[in-house]
N, C-alpha and C positions, 0 to 999 in steps of 0.2 A: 427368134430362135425356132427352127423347125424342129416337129418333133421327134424324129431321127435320131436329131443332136441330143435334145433332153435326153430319149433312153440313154444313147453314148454316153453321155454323163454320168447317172446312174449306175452303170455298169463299171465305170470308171472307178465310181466313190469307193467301190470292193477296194481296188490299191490303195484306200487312205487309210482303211482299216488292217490294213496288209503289215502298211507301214508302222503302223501305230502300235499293232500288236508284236511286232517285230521287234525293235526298241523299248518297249517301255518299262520291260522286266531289267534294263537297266540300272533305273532308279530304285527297284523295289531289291536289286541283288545284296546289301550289303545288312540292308534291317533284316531281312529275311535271312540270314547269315547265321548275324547274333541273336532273332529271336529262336531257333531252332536247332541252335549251334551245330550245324551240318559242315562234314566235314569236306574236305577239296572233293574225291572223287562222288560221293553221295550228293553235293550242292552240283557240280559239275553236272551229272547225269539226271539227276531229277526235278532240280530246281531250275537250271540254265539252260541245260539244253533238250527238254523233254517234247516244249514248243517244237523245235527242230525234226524232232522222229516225228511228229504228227503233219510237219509239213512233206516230209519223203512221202512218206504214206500216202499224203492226200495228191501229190505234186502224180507220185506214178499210176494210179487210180483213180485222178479224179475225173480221166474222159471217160468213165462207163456212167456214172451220173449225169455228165453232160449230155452224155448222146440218148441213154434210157429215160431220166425224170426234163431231158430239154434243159438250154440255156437258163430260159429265164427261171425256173423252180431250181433249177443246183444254184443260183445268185441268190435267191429268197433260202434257200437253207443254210448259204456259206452266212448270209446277216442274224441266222437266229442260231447259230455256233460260236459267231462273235460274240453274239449276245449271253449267251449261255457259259463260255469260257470264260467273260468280263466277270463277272459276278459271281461265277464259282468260286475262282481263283482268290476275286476279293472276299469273301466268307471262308475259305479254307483254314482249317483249325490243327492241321498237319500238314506236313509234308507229301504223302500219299494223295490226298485228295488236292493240292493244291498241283498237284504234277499230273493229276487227273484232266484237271480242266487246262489246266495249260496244253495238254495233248490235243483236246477239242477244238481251243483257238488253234495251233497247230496243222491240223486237219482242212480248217478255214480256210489256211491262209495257203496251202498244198493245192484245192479246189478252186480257189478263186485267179489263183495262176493262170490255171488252165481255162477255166471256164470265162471267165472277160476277157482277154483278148480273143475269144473266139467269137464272143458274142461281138465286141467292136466291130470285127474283120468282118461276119459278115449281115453288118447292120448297117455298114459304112459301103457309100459306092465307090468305084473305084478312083475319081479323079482326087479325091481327099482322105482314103484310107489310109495315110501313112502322116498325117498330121492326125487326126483323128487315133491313131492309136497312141500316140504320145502320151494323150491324156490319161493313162495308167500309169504309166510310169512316174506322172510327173506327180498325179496323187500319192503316189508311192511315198514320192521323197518327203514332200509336203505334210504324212502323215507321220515321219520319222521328225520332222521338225516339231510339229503339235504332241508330239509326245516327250521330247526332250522337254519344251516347254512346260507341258503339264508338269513332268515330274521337278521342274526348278519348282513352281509357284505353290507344289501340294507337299512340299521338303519342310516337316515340322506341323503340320497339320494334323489336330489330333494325336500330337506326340508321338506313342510310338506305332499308334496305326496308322501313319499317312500313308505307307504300301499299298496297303490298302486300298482307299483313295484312286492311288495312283492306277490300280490295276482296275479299278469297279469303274473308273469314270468313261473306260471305254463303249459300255454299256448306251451312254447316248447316242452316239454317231452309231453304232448296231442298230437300235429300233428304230433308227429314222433309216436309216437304208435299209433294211426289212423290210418299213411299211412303203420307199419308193418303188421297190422291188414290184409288189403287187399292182403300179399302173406302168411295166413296159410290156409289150410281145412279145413272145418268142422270135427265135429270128428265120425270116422263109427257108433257110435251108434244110433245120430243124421240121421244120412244119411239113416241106416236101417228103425229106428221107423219112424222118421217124415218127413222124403223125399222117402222113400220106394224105395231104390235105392241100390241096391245091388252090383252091378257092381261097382258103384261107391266108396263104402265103402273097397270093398277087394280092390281096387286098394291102396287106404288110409291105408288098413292093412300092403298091400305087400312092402310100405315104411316104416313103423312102425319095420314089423317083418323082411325085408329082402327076405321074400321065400314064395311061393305061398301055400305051404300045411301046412304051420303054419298058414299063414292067413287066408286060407279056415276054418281051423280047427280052429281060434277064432271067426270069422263069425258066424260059425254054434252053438258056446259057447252060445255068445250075443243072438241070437234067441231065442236059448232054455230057457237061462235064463231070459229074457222079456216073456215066454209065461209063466213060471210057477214061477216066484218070482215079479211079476209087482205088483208096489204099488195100497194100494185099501185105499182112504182118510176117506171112511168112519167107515173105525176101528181103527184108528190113537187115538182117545178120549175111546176105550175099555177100561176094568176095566185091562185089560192084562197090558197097556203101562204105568198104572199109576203110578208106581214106575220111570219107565225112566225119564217122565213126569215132577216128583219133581225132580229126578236128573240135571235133562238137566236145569232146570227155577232154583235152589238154585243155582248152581256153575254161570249161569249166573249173575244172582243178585249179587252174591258176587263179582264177576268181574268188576261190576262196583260200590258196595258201598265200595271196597279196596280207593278208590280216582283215578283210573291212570287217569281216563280224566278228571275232575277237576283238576292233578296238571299237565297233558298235554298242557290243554289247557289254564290255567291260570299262566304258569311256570313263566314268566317273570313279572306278576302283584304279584303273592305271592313273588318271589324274591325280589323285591322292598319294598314290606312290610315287609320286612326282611333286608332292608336297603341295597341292592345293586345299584345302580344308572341304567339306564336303559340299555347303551351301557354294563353294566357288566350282568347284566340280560338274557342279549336277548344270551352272551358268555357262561353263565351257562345253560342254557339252549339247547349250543350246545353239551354239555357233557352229556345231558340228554340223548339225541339223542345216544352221541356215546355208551353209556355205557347201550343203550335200543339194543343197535345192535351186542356188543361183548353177553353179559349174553343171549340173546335170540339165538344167536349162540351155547354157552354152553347148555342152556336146549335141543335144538336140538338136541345133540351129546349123550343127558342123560337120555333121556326121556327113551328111549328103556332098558337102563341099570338099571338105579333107579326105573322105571315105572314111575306111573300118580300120584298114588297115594304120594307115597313118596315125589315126585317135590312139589305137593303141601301139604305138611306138613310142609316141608322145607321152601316153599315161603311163607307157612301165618306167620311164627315164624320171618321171615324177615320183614315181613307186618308190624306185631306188634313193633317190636323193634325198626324199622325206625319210622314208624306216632309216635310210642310214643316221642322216640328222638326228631322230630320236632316239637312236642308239647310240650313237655318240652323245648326246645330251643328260641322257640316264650314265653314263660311264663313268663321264669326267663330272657327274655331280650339277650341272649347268643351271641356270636360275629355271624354276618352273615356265616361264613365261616362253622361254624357247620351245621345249616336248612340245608344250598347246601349238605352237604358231608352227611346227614340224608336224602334227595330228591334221591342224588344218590344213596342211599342204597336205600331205596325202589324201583325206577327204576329196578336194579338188580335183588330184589326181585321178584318184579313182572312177567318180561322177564323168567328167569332161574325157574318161578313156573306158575302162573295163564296164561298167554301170550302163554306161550309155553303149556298145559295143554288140556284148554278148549277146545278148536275146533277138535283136538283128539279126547277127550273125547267126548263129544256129538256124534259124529263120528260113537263112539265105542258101544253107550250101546244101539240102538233103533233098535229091529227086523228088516231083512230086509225090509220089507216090510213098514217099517214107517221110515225106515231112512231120505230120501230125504224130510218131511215132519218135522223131528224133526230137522234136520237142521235148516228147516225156522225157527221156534217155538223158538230153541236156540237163532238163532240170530238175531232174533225179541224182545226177552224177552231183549238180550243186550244190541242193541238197544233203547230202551224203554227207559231202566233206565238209557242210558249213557243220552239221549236228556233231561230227566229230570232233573238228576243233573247239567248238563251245563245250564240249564234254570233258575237254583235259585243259580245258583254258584255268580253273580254278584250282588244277594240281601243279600246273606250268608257273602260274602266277605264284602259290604257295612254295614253290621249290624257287625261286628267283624274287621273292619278295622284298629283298631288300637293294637289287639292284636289276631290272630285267632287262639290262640290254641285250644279251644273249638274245630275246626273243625275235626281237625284232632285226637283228641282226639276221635271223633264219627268213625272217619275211623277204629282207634285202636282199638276197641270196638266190630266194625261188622267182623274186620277179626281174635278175637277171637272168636269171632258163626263159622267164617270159620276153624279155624285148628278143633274144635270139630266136626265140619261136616264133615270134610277129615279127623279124625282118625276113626270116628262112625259109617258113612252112606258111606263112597264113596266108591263103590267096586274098587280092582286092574284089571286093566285091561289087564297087561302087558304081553307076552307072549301066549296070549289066542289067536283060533281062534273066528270069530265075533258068530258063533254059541255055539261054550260055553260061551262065555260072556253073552248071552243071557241065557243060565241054570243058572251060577250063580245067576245073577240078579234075577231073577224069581221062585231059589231053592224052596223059602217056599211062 
């Protein structure tokens, strides 16, 4: 394994904490409920979705860290905010301060968006940077499964503190990425632009590439291309970007009015309502995980073959037929065992379409020169909407508590606006370099 690879790894492992903190207030939502008897909109907004405003925050702010403290020290700070929100949260003696530290994780997982795939992109050379950034993603998923887990195995642990448990154990995997943190590099582009340190960055290349006149000769690439492709914020809102603009903020939006974080983060509370008991809940649940982690494997594998487009035709046609399944299945009363096997097919859907899709895409369609900025805008807009819907997900649930298919019936609904926006509007991106993607887009 060359060493490259290890930091890539490392900077990866941020997605598994990502995922893990993203999830695991799952487990902890229902004891947390009864111990502080909060009610729909107060659980909603301070307990469920508080996480959520700490990642807006951090998702649209967190390139000034990146570019001022360098890659690698915003990655050593997002692992000791893991660490610091793991452990808050599990000691928190209210609701205030437990909404406290959950902002913090929050914050984390806002920063560490941003800040790892940047450091991947440019730690990775070019002949394998697009396998090499997978590995975020895929720790992603992989950390939404490790946490579905944890909270099956820590269900009844210490009676009624295992929330507890379930939130403080995150705290390992933080101070061990904390302390990998402090043996990678920065990455040369960093070292070039905002350390002005030359010497230092080819020596970073000369590991990267192996040989001094390949690195010489990406050195002098990076240069050239910082003096004449550097972003300029204030034509980012030109009438030019306005098509990416809509593009980048619809597929957002639809990413989150699909349902994934509402049936995320409320998996084990809608299972219940579907009559599974809780210990079987928190089980189905693990299968949520596993089966977010196989299908997001496969769209990895398909994206490049079937394109962007196609995945998501594909996944909204899955969207619809699972919410609708589950909506019909909550209606007519249908044995529990169907809702699950209807949750896992959407899961599926989602993973091998929208999951695997969007962050590409955005990626792919905004000039260079407003890339790094439509990034934010993307996943600011995602953001947004997911901390929303997690914020009235416990008033939604409490007004349809006793039968919700209504809900999911509105999912079904908005991810038919999605397959007509991904036959009508969403260009293929597949195959293109970034500059003809940009002709297409902007042909007429």
């Amino acid at each position: 394994m060359t060493k490259s690879l290890k930091w890539i790894i490392v900077a990866a492992l941020s997605g598994f904490l990502f995922g893990f903190d993203t999830v695991v207030i799952s487990g902890a939502n229902l004891p947390i409920k009864e111990l502080w008897s909060t009610g729909p909109f107060f659980h909603g907004f301070f307990i469920m979705s508080m996480a959520l405003w700490g990642t807006v925050i951090g998702a649209l702010f967190g390139a000034y860290p990146t570019n001022f403290l360098g890659r690698k020290k915003t990655l050593t700070w997002v692992g000791f905010f893991f660490f610091i929100s793991a452990l808050g949260s599990a000691f928190a003696m209210d609701p205030y301060t437990f909404s406290f530290f959950r902002f913090i994780g929050g914050l984390a997982v806002g920063v560490s968006s941003i800040a790892a795939p940047i450091y991947i992109s440019e730690i990775s050379s070019p002949k394998n940077r697009g396998s090499l950034g997978v590995l975020y993603q895929f720790s992603l998923v992989f950390g939404i499964l490790i946490a579905f887990l944890s909270n099956y195995f820590l269900t009844g642990f210490r009676g009624g503190q295992d929330w507890r448990w379930m939130l403080g154990i995150e705290a390992l995997p933080a101070v061990l990425y904390l302390l990998m943190t402090f043996r990678i590099p920065d990455t040369p582009r960093w070292q070039i632009l905002f350390k002005k340190d030359d010497q230092l960055a080819l020596q970073t290349l000369e590991k990267i590439y192996g040989d001094s006149s390949t690195a010489n000769e990406v050195l002098q690439q990076i240069k050239f291309n910082d003096n004449h492709h550097s972003s300029k914020p204030q034509n980012f809102w030109s009438k030019k970007n306005n098509r990416v603009i809509i593009l980048a903020f619809v597929i957002s939006f639809f990413n989150q009015l699909s349902g994934i974080n509402f049936i995320l983060y409320y998996a084990p509370e809608i299972l219940e309502l579907a009559g599974f008991a809780t210990k079987e809940s928190l089980f189905n649940s693990v299968f949520i995980g596993l089966t977010n982690i196989v299908f997001t494997f496969a769209g990895l594998l398909l994206i490049d073959k079937l394109g962007r487009k196609q995945l998501l035709i594909s996944g909204s046609i899955g969207y619809i037929v699972s919410l609708t399944g589950v909506s019909f299945a909550f209606y007519q009363a249908l044995d529990p065992q169907w809702i699950a096997l209807f949750i896992f097919a959407f899961i599926a859907s989602h993973a091998v379409g929208q999951g695997t899709v969007i962050w590409v895409f955005i990626s792919e369609i905004f000039p260079n020169r407003a890339r790094a900025l439509g990034q934010s805008f993307g996943a600011g807009v995602h953001w947004v909407f997911a901390a929303l819907i997690t914020l009235v997900g416990p008033s939604v649930i409490a007004i349809y508590n006793t039968n919700p298919w209504p809900i999911f019936s509105f999912f079904a609904f908005m991810m038919v606006l999605q397959l007509f926006f991904s036959i009508f509007m969403m260009p293929e991106t597949k195959g293109k370099s970034l500059e003809e993607i940009d002709l297409v887009i902007n042909k007429n």
